[in-house]
C-alpha positions in Angstrom: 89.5 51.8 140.8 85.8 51.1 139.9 85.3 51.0 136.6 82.5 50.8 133.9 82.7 46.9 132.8 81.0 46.1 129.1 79.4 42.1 129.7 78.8 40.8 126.0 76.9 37.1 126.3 73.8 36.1 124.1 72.7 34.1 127.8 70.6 36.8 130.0 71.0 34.2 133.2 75.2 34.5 132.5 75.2 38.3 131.8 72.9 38.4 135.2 75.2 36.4 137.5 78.3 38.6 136.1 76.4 41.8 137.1 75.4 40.8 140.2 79.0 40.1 141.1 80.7 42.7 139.9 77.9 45.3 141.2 78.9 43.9 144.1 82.6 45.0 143.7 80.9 48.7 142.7 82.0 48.0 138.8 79.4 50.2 136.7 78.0 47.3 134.1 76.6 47.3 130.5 75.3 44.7 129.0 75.6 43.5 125.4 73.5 40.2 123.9 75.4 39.8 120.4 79.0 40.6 119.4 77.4 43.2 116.9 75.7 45.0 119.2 79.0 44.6 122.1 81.4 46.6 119.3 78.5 49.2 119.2 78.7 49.5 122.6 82.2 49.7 123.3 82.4 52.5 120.1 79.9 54.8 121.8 79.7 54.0 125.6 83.9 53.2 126.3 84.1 51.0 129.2 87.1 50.3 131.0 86.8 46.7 130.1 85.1 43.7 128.2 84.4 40.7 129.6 83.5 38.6 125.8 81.6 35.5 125.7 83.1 32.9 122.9 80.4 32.0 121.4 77.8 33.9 120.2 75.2 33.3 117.3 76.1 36.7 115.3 79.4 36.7 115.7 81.9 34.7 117.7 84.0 36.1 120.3 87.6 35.9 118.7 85.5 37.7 115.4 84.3 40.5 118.3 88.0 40.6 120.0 89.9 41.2 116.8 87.6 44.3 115.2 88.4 46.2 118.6 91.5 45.7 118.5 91.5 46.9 115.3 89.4 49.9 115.9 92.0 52.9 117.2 89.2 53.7 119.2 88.7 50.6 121.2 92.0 49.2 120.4 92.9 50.3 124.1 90.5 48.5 125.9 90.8 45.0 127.7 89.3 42.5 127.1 88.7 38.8 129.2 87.7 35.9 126.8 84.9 33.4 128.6 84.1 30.0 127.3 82.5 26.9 128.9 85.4 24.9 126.8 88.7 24.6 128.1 90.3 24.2 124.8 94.4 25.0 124.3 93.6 25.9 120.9 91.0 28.4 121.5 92.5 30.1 123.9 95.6 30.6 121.6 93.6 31.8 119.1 92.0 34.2 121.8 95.5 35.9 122.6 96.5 36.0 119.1 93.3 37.9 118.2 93.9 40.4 121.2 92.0 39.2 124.1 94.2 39.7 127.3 93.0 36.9 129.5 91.2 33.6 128.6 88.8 32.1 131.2 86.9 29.2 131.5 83.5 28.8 133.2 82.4 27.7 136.3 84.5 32.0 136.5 86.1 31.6 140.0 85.0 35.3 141.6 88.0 35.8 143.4 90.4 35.2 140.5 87.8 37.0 138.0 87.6 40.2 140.6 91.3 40.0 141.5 92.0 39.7 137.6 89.5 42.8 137.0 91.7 44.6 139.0 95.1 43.9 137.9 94.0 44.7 133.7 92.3 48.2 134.8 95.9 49.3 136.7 97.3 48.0 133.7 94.8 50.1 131.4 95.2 53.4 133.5 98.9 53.2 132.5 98.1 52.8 129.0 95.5 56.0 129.3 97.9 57.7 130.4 100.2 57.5 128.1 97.4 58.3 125.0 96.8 61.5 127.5 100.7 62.6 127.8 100.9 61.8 124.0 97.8 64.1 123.3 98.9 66.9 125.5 102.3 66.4 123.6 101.0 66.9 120.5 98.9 69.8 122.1 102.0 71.7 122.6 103.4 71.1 119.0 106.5 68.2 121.0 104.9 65.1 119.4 106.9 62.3 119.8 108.5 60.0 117.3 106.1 56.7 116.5 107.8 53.6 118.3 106.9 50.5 116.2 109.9 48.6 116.6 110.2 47.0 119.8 113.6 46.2 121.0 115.0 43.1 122.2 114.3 42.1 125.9 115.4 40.0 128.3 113.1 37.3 130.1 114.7 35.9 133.4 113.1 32.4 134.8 113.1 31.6 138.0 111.7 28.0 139.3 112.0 25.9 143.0 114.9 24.3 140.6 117.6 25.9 138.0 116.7 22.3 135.8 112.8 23.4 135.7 113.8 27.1 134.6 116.1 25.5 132.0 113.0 23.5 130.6 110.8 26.5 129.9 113.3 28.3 128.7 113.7 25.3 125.7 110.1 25.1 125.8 110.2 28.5 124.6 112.4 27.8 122.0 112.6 30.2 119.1 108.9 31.5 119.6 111.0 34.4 121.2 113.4 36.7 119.6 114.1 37.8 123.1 117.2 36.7 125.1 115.9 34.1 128.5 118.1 33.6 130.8 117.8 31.5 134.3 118.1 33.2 137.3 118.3 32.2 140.7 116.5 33.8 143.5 119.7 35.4 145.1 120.5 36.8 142.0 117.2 38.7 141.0 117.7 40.1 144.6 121.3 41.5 144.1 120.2 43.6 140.8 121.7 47.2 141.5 121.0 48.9 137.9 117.3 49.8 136.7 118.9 49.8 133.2 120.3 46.0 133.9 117.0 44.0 135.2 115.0 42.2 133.1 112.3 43.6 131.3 110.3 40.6 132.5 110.2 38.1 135.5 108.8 34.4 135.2 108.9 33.1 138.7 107.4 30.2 140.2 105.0 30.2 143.1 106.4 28.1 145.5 110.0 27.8 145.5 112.6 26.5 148.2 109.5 27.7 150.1 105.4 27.2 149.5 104.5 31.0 148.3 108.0 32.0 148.5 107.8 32.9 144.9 105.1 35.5 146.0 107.6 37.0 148.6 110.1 37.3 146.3 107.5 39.0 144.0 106.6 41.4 146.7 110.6 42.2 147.5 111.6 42.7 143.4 108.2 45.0 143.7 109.9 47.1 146.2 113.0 48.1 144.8 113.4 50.6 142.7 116.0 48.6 140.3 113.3 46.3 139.3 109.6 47.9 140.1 108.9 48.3 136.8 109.8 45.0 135.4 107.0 42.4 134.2 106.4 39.7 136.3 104.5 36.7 135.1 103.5 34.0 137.9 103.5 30.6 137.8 100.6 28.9 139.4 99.8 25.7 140.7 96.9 24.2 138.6 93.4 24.9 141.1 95.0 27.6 143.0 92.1 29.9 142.4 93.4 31.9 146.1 97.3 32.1 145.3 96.0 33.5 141.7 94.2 36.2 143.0 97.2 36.9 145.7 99.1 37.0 143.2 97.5 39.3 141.0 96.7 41.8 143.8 100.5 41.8 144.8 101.1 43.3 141.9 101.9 40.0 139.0 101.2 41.3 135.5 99.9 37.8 134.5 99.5 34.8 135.3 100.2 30.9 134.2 99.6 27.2 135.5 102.2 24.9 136.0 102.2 22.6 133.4 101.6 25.7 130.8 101.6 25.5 126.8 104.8 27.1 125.3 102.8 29.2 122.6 100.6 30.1 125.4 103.3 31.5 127.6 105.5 33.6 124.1 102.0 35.5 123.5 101.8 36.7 127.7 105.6 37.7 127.1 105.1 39.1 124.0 102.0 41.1 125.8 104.0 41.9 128.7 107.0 43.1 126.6 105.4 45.4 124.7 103.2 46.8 127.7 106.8 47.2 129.8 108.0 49.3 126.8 104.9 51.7 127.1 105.4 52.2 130.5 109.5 53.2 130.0 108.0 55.4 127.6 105.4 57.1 129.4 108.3 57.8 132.2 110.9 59.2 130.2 108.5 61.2 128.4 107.4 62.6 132.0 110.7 62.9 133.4 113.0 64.1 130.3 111.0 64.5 126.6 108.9 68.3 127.5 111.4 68.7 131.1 112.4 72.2 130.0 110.0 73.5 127.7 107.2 72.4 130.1 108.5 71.8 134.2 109.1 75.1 136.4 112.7 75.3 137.0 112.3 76.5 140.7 109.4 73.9 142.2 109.4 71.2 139.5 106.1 70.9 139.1 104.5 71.5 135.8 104.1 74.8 134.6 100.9 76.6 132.7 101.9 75.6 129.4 101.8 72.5 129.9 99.0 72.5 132.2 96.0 73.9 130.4 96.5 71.8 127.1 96.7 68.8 129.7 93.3 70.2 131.6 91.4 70.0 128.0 92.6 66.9 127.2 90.9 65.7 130.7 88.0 67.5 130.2 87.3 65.6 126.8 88.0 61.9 128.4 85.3 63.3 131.3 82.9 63.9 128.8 83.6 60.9 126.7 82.8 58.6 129.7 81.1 60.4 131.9 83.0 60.8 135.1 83.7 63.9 137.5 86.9 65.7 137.9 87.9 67.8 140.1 90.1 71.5 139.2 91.7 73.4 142.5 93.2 76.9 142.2 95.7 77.1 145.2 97.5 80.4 146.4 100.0 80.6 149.5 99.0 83.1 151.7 100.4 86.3 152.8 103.3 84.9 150.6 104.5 89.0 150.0 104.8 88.8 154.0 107.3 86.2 153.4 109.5 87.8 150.7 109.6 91.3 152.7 110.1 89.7 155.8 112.7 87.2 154.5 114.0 87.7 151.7 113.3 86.3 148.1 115.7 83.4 149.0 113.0 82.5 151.5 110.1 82.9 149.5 111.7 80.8 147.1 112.6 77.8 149.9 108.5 78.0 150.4 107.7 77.8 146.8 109.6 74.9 147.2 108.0 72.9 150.1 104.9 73.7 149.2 105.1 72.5 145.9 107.1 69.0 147.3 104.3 68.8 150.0 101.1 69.5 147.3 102.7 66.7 145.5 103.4 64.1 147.6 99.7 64.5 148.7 98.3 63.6 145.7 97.6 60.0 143.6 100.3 59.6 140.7 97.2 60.8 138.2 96.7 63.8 139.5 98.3 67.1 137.6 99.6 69.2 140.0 100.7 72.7 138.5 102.4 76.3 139.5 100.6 79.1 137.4 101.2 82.0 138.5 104.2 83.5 141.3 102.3 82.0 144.6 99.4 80.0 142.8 99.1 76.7 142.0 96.5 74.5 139.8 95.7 70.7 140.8 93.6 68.7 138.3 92.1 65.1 139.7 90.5 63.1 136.9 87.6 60.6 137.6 87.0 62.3 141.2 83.7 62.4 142.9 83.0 66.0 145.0 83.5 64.4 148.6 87.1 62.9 147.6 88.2 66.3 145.8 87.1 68.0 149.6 89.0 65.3 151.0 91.7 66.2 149.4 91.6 69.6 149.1 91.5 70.1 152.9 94.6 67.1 153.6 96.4 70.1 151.5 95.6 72.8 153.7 96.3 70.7 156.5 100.0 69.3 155.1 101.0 73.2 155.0 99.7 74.6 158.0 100.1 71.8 160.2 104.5 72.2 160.2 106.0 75.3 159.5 108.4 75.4 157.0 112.4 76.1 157.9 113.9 78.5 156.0 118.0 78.9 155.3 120.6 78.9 158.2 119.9 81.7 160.5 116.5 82.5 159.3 113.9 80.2 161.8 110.6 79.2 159.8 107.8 80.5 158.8 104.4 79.6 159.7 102.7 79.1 156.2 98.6 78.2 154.9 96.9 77.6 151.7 93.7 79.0 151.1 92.1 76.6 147.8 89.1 77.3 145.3 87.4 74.2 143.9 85.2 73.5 140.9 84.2 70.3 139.2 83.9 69.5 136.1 82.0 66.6 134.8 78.9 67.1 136.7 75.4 67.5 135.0 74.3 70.9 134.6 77.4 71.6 135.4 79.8 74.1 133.8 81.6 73.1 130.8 84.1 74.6 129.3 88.2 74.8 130.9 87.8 78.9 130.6 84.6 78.8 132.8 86.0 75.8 135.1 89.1 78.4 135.9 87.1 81.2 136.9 84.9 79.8 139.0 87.8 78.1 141.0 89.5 81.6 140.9 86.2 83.1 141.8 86.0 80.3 145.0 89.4 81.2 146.1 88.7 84.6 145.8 85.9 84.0 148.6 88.2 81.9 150.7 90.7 84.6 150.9 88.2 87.0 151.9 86.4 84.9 154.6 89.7 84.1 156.5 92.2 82.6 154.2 93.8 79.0 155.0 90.3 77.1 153.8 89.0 75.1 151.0 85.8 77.0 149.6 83.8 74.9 146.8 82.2 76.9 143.9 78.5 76.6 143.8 78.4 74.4 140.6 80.3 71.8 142.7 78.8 72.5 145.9 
């Protein structure tokens, strides 16, 4: 998940310290000493995320944290707020200006790490998105703008159904969203996706010390309410169950004792963010399915995939990062369909496709092109994780052979996998040229044996 992290504080010893520690995590870091010169930055060098001192002498942070949000092209990018003054009204004037987290120095590193974290999973969801929409648009399917958000439903959980019932009329109408109190039993029955809340607020420690956590883990777990928000309530201090917290998977966080404006802007945040991410899967899963998904395998087909491959290819040279492009073929697939039939081949196609898949991360692009070939595109992949990767593929098919209808046995079945990279300096650079030389890779690893993964030489 390391990242490129933008570190905008007019104090050299502060922006020091910050590098220093988040080096340490392997975060890429830039530095900014004004709030003119961090907008600069972020415009031309897009990092991942901002952490935005308050007060500067240019410009003051909440100035600096409302022009990006502002800006479509840095609109997307976190940002953490960091003041020496913990001040309520600051900090809601922080939120309201954009800035998703507010935090106060002496930074605790484990929550500031952990917190790091949690906002760039958050922001690869949100990339995502931008990227389907673009290779939507590619394709001439663009998608209807969504600026109305529609009612939600919030569900409170607290140690005690009389402290749930107090945040919820702390709330009061700062919400247009319907809150409801829920015990712990009853988050844990929810049997319908389309039923569960669009956002949890739990408590930490309920019956239990960290049983809120648990329960966090549990709702995490199921598929009826994975993708809900959760919000955590922390005990004030806690710098250790924060960062638990955050890594468990918590959307946000808030400390016992919280301020009710405080808490509407995290829902409001959370709300909207939950929305995007229904989006992004029904877009995926229903918006392009027919004009775009091969009807035998699943998997994406070429006209999807090459608009999609372009649209990564300008990201990588917008921030500067490796990705990787495979060219797959089964081989002796003709074998299969003349020895089995075309039923047969078609069962392979099949496997292969679920087992390519299931190998790789969820923002990978994994594509059938062609009768027995495949394309795999991995964004933001170095060259020894793509020949990781490429050879777990080779390994997943040949290692278990794949059973074929009633009556039929298996067949014993290999890959053989070209590989090129994009990204890389001096590199090639174009999609066209990126194809071939995959082609041109598999090409050699079909003549020197087959069932291998052979690298092309600008990657190798």
């Amino acid at each position: 998940m390391a990242g490129r992290i933008l570190i905008a504080d007019d104090v050299a010893t502060n922006r020091i310290v910050l590098k220093v520690k988040l080096m340490a995590a392997c975060y890429e870091v830039l530095q900014a000493s004004g709030g003119a010169e961090a907008i600069e930055c972020a415009r031309t060098d897009a990092p991942d995320l901002i952490l935005l001192d308050l007060l500067m002498p240019d410009m003051d942070g909440v100035a600096v944290c409302k022009q990006l949000k502002e800006d479509p092209l840095t609109a997307h990018i976190p940002i953490i707020m960091v003041t020496a003054h913990n001040d309520s009204t600051l900090k809601i004037n922080a939120l309201r200006a954009g800035a998703d987290e507010f935090m106060t120095k002496p930074l605790d590193e484990l929550t500031l790490l952990a917190r790091v974290r949690s906002l760039l999973r958050a922001r690869d969801t949100d990339e995502e998105l931008r990227l389907r929409d673009s290779t939507c648009r590619e394709l001439g399917f663009a998608e209807k703008a969504t600026s109305f958000t529609p009612p939600s439903t919030i569900a409170m959980i607290a140690a005690k159904p009389e402290t749930a019932v107090s945040w919820k009329a702390a709330l009061g109408k700062a919400l247009n969203d319907k809150v409801i109190v829920t015990p712990k039993e009853q988050a844990l029955s929810q049997t319908e996706a389309k039923d569960a809340p669009d956002v949890y607020v739990i408590a930490c420690d309920l019956a239990k010390p960290d049983e809120g956590l648990r329960l966090m883990s549990e709702l995490r777990s199921r598929p009826e309410t994975r993708h809900s928000a959760i919000i955590m309530v922390i005990p004030k201090g806690a710098h250790s169950k924060s960062a638990t917290a955050l890594d468990l998977g918590a959307n946000d966080l808030m400390f016992e004792g919280f301020d009710p404006e405080e808490m509407a802007l995290r829902l409001k945040t959370q709300i909207k963010r939950k929305h995007q991410a229904d989006r992004l899967r029904e877009t995926v899963r229903d918006g392009l399915r027919m004009a775009v998904i091969d009807p035998l395998t699943g998997l994406y087909n070429r006209r999807y995939a090459m608009p999609h491959l372009t649209r990564i290819a300008e990201r990588a040279k917008s921030t500067h990062r490796p990705y990787a492009v495979m060219v797959l073929d089964i081989d002796r697939f003709k074998s299969v369909n003349d020895t089995y039939g075309h039923a047969a081949g078609d069962v392979v196609l099949q496997v292969v496709a679920n087992r390519i898949k299931d190998n790789l991360r969820g923002v990978d692009m994994v594509a059938r092109i062609g009768g027995e070939e495949f394309l795999v595109v991995m964004p933001d992949t170095q060259l020894d994780d793509a020949r990781q990767t490429a050879e777990r593929l080779c390994h997943v098919i040949d290692s278990s052979p794949i059973a074929l209808a009633a009556g039929k046995g298996s067949a014993d079945i290999s890959l053989s996998i070209g590989v090129s990279m994009g990204g890389l300096h001096g590199g090639v650079r174009t999609v066209d040229q990126l194809i071939e030389s995959a082609d041109h890779a598999l090409y050699m690893a079909k003549s020197d044996g087959r069932n291998q993964v052979i690298f092309s030489r600008n990657a190798a």
